[in-house]
VOGU-3710 file (C-alpha; in Angstrom, 3 decimals, decimal comma):
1> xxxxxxxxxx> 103,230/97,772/130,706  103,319/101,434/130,568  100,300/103,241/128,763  101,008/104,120/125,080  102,482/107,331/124,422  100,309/107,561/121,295  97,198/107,811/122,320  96,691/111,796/122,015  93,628/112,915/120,456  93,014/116,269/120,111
11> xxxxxxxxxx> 91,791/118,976/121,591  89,087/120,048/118,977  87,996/116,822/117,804  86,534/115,961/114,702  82,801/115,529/115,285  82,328/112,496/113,048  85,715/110,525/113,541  86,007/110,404/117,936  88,955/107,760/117,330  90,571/110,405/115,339
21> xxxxxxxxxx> 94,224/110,217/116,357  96,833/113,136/114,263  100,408/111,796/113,910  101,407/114,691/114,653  100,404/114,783/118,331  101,603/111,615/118,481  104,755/111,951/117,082  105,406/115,218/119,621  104,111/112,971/122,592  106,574/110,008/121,615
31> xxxxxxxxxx> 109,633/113,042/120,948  108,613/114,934/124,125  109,088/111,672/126,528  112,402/110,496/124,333  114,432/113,514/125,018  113,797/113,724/128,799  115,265/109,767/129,221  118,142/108,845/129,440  117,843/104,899/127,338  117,855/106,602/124,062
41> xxxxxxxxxx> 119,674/105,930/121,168  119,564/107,017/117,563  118,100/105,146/114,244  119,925/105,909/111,238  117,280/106,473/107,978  117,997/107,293/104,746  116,155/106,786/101,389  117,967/106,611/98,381  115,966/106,974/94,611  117,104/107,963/91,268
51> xxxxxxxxxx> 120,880/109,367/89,747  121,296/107,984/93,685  119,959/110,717/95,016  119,631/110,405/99,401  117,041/111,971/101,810  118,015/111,096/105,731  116,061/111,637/108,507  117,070/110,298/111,450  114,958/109,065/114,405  116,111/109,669/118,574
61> xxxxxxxxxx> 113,999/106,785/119,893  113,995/105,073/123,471  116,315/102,008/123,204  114,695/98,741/123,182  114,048/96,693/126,545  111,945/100,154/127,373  108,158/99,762/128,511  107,527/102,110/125,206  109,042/98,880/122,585  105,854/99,357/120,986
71> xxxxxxxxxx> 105,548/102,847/120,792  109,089/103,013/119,416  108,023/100,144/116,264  104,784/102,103/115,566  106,737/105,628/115,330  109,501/103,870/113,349  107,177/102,038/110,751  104,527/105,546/110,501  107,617/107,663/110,257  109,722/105,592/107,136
81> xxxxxxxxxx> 106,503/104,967/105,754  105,673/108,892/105,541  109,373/109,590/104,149  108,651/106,488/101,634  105,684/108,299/100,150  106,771/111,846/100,752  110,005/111,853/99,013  110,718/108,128/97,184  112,632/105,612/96,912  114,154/102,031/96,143
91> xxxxxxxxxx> 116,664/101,445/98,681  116,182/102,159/102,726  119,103/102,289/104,410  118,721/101,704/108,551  121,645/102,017/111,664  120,608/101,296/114,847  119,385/98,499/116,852  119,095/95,075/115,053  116,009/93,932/116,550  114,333/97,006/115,412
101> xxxxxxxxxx> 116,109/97,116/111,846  115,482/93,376/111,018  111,623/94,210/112,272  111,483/96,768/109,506  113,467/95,058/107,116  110,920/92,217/107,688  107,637/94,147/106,889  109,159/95,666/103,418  109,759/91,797/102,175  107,680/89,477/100,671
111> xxxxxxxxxx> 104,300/88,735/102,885  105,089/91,571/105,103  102,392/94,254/106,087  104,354/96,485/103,734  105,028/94,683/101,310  102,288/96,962/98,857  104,926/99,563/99,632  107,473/97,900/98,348  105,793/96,709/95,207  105,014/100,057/94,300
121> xxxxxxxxxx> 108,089/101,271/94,799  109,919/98,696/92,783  107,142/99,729/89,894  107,885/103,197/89,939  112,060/103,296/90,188  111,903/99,868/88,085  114,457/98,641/90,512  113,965/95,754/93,311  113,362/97,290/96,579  115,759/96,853/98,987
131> xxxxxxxxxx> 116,300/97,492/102,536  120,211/97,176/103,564  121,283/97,040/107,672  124,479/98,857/108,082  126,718/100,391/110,582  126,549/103,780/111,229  129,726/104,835/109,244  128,497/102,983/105,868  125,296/105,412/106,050  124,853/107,399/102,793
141> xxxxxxxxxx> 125,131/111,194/102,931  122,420/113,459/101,947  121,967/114,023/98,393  119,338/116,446/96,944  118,887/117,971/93,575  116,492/120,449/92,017  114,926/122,030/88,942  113,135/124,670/87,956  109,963/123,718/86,246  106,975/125,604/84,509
151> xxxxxxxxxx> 105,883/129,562/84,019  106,470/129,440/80,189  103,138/131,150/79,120  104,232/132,166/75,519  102,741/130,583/72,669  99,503/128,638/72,113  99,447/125,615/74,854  96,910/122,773/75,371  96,879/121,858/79,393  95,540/119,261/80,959
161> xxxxxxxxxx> 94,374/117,380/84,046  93,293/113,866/83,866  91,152/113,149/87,378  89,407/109,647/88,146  86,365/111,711/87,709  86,849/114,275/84,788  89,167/115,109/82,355  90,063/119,090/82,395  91,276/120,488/78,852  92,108/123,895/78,700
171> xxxxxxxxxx> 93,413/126,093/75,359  95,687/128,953/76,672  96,883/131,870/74,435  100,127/133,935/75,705  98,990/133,115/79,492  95,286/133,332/78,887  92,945/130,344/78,850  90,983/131,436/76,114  88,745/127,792/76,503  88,320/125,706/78,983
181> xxxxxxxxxx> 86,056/122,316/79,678  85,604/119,662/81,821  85,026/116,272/80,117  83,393/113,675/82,555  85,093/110,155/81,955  85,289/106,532/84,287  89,012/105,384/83,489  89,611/103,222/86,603  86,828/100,428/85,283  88,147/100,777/82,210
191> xxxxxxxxxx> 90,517/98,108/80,804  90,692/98,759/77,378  93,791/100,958/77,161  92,313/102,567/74,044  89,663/103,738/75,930  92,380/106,029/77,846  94,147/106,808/74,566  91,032/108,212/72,605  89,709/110,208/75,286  92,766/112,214/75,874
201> xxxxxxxxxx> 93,481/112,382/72,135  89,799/113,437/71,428  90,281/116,050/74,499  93,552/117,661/72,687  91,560/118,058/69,375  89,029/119,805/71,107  91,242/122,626/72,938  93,294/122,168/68,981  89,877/123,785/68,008  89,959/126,146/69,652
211> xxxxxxxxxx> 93,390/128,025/68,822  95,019/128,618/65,531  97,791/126,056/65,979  99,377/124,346/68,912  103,095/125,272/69,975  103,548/122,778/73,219  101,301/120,253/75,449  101,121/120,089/79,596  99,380/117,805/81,369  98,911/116,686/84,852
221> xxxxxxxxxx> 97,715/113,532/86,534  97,399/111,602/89,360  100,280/108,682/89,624  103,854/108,851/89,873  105,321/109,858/86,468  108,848/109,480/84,701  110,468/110,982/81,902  106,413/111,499/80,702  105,635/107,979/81,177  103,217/106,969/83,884
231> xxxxxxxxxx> 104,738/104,280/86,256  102,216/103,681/88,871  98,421/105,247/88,466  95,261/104,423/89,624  93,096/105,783/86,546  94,779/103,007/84,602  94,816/100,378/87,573  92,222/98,199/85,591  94,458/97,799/82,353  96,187/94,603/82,167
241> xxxxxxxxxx> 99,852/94,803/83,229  100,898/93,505/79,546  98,429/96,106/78,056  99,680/98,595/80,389  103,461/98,564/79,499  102,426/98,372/75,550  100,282/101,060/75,188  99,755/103,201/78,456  103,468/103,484/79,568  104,505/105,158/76,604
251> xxxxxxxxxx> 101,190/106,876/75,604  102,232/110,877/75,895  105,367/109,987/73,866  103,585/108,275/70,919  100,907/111,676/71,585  104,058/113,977/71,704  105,281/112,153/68,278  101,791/112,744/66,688  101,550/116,540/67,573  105,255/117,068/66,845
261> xxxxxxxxxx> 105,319/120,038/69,495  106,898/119,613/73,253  104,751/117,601/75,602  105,383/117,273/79,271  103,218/115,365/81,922  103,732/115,089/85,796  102,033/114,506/89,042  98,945/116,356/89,651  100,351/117,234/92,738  103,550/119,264/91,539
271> xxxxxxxxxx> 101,471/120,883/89,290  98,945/122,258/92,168  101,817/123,570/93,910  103,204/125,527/90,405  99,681/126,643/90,202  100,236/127,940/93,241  103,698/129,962/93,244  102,159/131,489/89,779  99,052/132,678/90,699  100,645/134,013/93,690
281> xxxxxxxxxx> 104,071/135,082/93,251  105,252/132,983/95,921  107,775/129,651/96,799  108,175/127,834/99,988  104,567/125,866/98,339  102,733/123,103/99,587  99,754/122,055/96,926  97,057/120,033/98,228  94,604/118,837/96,020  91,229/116,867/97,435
291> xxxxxxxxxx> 89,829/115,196/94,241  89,110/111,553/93,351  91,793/111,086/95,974  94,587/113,345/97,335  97,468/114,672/95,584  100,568/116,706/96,298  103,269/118,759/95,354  106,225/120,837/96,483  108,046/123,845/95,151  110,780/124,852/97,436
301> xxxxxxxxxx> 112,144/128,629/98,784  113,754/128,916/96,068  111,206/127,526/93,944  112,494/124,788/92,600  110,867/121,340/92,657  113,073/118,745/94,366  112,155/115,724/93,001  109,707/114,272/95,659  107,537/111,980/94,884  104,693/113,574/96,999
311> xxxxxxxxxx> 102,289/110,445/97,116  100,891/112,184/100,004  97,704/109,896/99,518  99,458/106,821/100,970  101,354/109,283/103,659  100,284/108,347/107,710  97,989/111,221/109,173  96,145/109,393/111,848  97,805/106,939/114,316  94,260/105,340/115,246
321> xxxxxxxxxx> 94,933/101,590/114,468  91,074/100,705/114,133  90,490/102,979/111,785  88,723/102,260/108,231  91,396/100,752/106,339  92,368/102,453/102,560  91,135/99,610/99,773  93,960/99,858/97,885  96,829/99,655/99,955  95,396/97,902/102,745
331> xxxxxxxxxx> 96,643/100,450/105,357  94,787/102,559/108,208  95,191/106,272/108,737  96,431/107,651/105,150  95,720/110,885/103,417  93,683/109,422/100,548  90,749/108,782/103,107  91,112/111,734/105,037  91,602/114,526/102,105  89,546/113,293/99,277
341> xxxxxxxxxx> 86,208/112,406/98,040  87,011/108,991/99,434  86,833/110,979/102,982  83,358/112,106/102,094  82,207/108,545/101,862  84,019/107,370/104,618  82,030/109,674/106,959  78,602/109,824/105,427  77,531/107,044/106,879  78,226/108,525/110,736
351> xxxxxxxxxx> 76,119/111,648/109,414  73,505/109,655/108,481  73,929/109,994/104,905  73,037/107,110/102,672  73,477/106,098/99,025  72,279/103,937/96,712  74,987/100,459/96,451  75,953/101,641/92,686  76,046/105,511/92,929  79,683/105,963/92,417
361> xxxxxxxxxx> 81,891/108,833/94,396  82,090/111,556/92,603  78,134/111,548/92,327  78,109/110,757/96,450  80,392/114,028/96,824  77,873/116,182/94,420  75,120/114,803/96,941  76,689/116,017/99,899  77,895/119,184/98,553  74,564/119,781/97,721
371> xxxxxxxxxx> 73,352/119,117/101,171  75,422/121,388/102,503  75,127/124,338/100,464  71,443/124,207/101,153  72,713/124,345/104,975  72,094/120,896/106,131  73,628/120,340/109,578  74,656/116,654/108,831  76,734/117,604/105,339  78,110/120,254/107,148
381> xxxxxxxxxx> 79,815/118,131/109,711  81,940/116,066/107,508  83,601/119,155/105,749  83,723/120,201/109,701  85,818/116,892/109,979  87,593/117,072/107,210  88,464/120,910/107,898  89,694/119,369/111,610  91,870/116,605/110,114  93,694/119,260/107,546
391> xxxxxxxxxx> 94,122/121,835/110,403  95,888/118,613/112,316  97,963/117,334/109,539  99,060/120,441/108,158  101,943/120,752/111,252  102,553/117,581/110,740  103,128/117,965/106,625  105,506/121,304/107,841  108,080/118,438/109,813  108,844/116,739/106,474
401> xxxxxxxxxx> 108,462/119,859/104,257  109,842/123,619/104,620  107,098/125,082/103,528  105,579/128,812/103,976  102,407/128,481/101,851  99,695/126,064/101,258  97,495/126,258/98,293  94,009/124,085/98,934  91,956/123,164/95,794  90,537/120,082/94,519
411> xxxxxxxxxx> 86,719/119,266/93,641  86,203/118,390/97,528  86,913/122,199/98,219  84,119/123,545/95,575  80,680/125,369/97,386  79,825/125,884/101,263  81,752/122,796/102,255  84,907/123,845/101,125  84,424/126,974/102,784  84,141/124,832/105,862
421> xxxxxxxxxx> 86,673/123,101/105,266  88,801/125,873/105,451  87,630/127,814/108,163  87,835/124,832/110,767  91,336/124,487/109,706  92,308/127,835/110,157  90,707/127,389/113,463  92,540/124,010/114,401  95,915/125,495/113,225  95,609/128,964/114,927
431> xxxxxxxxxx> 94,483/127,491/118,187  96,668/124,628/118,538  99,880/125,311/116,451  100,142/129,132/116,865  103,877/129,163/116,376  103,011/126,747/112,678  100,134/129,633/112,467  102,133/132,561/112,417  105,140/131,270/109,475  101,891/129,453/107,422
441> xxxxxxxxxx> 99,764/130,874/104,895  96,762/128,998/103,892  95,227/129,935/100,892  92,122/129,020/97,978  92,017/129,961/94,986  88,509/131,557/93,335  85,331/128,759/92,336  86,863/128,960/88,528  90,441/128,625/88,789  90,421/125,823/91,543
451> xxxxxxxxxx> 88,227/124,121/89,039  89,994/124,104/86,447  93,506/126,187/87,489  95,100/122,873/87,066  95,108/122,650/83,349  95,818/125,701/82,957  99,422/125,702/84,744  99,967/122,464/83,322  100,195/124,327/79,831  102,833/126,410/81,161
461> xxxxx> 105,206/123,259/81,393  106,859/122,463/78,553  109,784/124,840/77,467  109,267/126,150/73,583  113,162/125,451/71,853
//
């Protein structure tokens, strides 16, 4: 058997992760060898979600019998399972060669290794997932739709951004946060749906206070939201499924009936990237946020969000299959332990960093921030790794997203290590992807706005009638 084509690791490795594989080398690696065979042949993808919207991306693979068969299945399964997360969906629709299309079919069913995929999925479009074989002439077209979103500063506005760590409440008057807090809170032990309810209540009386009435609500949080009702989050992953439907599905319509003002709520994510194109003046954005874990969002040139669903935190950035293994989903090599405070704790342990059994993450993260803004070598070397990993994955983000700019913020990216961070990913990108390097702008916002910048876009969201 011929040596994998995947195994590429990088150039400038990551000093605490050596097994550190980035898809995107091995994506190029698999591409490079396809297109100078001849025993190709093409695999038909598309994803269809809501109002049947349809995202294809096709895939030139080697055609099975090759000495690369497993190659081709692990490119496949990383590559739908990137578009899955990226842009969403409840049907897959595949072309190509059966063995390969009943393989995939396979791991999206019932007691296949993707089955948590499909679950989720089914959650948030509230339709059974599906994948459907087909020939090549009953493939679905490419249908995309977008909508402007945010920039209404006008008025009095409560914003919001509800993290697994703290809850960010800001009061903005006519554009201006005029108040603006940061309300620490555990809601992924809690199961007492109240407990989610009062806080966020008690949070919009508080920026209430501080304004002489309230003309519109935005908020922002981590999950995948719909029509302003959360369909799959992990701050409310400990509330029983009954619970969850009665009180925490429809809980910023029942808030938007008590205020009586407009109320909107999406992904974190999204709302990063509108933070973004405001504070800058600029489309074509790509928001990453590193907090509790890592979230995403999209404006496009013409700055308009598409409709993505940007769970970037389940998304494939490492093809090393003995990697540490994400606890929710089960799966090796995602973003949510390679951009997050869950990344911090993954590598402490190869810095020689160790915690107490019951200190929870966000408290680990202060730790090591800490560390390293007092210039501790070993702290320094997982935002070093973390900063190698982004400057890796961000060409490999730019193949499923047209994007110009990249806005970086997120509670990971606060003090010296953030700073790090960014400065071995500026180094990774310009060195290795100078072509990516030269169309990409990275940027950070200042200590105070990427602390609390959320919120305040957030309040921009809802449109005053």
């Amino acid at each position: 058997m011929a040596a994998s084509l995947l195994q590429t690791f990088p150039r400038i490795h990551a000093p605490l992760d050596p097994g550190f594989i980035p898809a995107v080398l091995a994506n190029r690696s698999y591409r490079a060898a396809v297109a100078a065979a001849s025993n190709t042949t093409t695999l038909g993808i598309a994803l269809e979600r809501e109002n049947g919207l349809v995202y294809r991306a096709d895939l030139q693979i080697f055609a099975p019998g090759s000495e690369y068969d497993a190659d081709t299945l692990r490119v496949v399964d990383r590559h739908i399972k990137f578009l899955l997360w990226a842009k969403g969906g409840w049907k897959l629709y595949l072309s190509g060669p059966g063995q390969i299309c009943r393989e995939m079919q396979a791991r999206y069913a019932k007691g296949g290794m993707r089955e948590f995929d499909a679950q989720l999925m089914q959650k948030a479009y509230d339709l059974p997932f599906t994948v459907a074989i087909v020939a090549p002439a009953d493939m679905p077209d490419a249908k995309e739709i977008t909508s402007s979103i945010g920039g209404h500063l006008e008025g009095c506005r409560i914003g919001f951004d509800l993290g697994a760590s703290d809850y960010k409440i800001s009061a903005v008057i006519d554009g201006e946060a005029v108040f603006s807090d940061e309300i620490p809170w555990h809601p992924v032990v809690q199961s007492d749906p109240n407990y989610h309810y009062q806080h966020i209540a008690d949070g919009f009386k508080l920026a209430a206070s501080k304004m002489p009435r309230v003309d519109a609500i935005g908020g922002s949080s981590a999950g995948i939201y719909v029509d302003n009702c959360p369909k799959v989050a992990s701050l409310f992953r400990s509330v029983p499924p009954e619970q969850f439907d009665k009180v925490i599905k429809p809980m910023f319509l029942n808030l938007q009936k008590e205020w009586g003002v407009p109320l909107v709520v999406i992904n974190d994510g999204d709302v990063t990237a509108l933070a973004g194109a405001m504070s800058l003046k600029k489309n074509a954005m790509l928001g990453i946020a590193m907090g509790s874990s890592e979230a995403a969002g999209y404006l496009d040139p013409a700055g308009s969000i598409p409709g993505y669903l940007n769970e970037l935190a389940f998304a494939p950035v490492d093809f090393n299959e003995q990697t540490v293994a994400d606890e929710w989903s089960g799966d090796r090599g995602v973003g949510a332990l390679y951009f997050s405070q869950q990344a911090v704790n993954k590598l402490a342990p190869a810095a020689g960093i160790t915690f107490p059994a019951e200190m929870p993450l966000p408290e680990r993260l202060k730790v090591v921030q800490e560390k390293a803004n007092a210039g501790d070598p070993a702290a320094e070397k997982i935002f070093e790794t973390i900063g190698v990993y982004l400057g890796y994955t961000l060409p490999h983000y730019a193949e499923y997203y047209a994007y110009e700019n990249v806005l970086i913020l997120g509670r990971v990216t606060s003090g010296r290590g953030g700073e790090i961070i960014l400065q071995k990913a500026k180094e990774v990108f310009e060195q290795e992807f100078p072509q990516d390097a030269a169309r990409i702008t990275l940027y950070v916002p200042d200590e105070k706005s990427r602390r609390v910048g959320q919120s305040v876009a957030a309040a921009s969201l809802p449109e005053m009638k």
